[in-house]
C-alpha positions in Angstrom: -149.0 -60.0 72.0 -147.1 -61.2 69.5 -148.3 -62.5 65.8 -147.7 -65.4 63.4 -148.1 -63.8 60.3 -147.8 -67.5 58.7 -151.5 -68.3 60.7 -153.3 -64.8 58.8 -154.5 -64.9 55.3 -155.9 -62.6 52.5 -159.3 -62.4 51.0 -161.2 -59.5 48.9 -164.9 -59.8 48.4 -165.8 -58.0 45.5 -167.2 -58.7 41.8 -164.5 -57.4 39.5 -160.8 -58.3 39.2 -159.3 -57.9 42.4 -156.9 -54.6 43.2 -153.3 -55.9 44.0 -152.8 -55.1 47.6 -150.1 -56.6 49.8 -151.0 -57.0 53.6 -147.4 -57.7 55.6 -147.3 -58.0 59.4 -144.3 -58.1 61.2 -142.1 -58.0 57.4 -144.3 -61.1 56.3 -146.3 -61.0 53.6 -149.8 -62.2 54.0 -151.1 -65.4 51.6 -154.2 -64.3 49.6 -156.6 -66.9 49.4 -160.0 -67.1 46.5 -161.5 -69.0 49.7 -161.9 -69.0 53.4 -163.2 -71.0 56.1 -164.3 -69.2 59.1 -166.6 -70.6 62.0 -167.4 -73.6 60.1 -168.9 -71.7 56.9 -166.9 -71.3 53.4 -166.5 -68.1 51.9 -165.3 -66.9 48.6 -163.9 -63.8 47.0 -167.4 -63.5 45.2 -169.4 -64.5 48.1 -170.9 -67.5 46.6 -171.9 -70.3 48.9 -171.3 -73.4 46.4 -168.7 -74.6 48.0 -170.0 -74.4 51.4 -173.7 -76.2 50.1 -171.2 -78.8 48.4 -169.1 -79.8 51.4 -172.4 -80.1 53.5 -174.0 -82.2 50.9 -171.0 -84.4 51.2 -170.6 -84.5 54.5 -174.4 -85.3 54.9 -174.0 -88.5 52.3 -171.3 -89.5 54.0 -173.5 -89.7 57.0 -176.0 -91.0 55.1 -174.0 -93.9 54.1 -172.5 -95.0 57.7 -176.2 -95.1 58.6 -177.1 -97.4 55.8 -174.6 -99.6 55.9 -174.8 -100.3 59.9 -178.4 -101.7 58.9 
């Protein structure tokens, strides 16, 4: 099976600075990322869900809205 290396990304989940790695498949280098979406949920390098709550929020006042203005 072969692998697009350009599809893979990078994160670290730790609390301190992260340790430079570099990830290569196939003589690509893999992107690191601070955050990553993955089944639908947000994650960042801290593991902090703020910007998962926030995008639902969002999504839910956008919601929200349609209903309110179809009435």
């Amino acid at each position: 099976m072969k692998l697009n290396a350009s599809e893979y990304k990078v994160i670290s989940f730790n609390h301190r600075s992260s340790v430079p790695t570099k990830y290569v498949i196939n003589g690509t280098e893999l992107k690191k990322v601070e955050i990553i979406k993955d089944l639908g949920v947000c994650y960042d390098s801290y593991m902090l869900f703020d910007k998962h709550i926030n995008n639902k929020i969002a999504k839910a006042y956008g919601m929200l809205g349609l209903i309110m203005s179809t009435n």
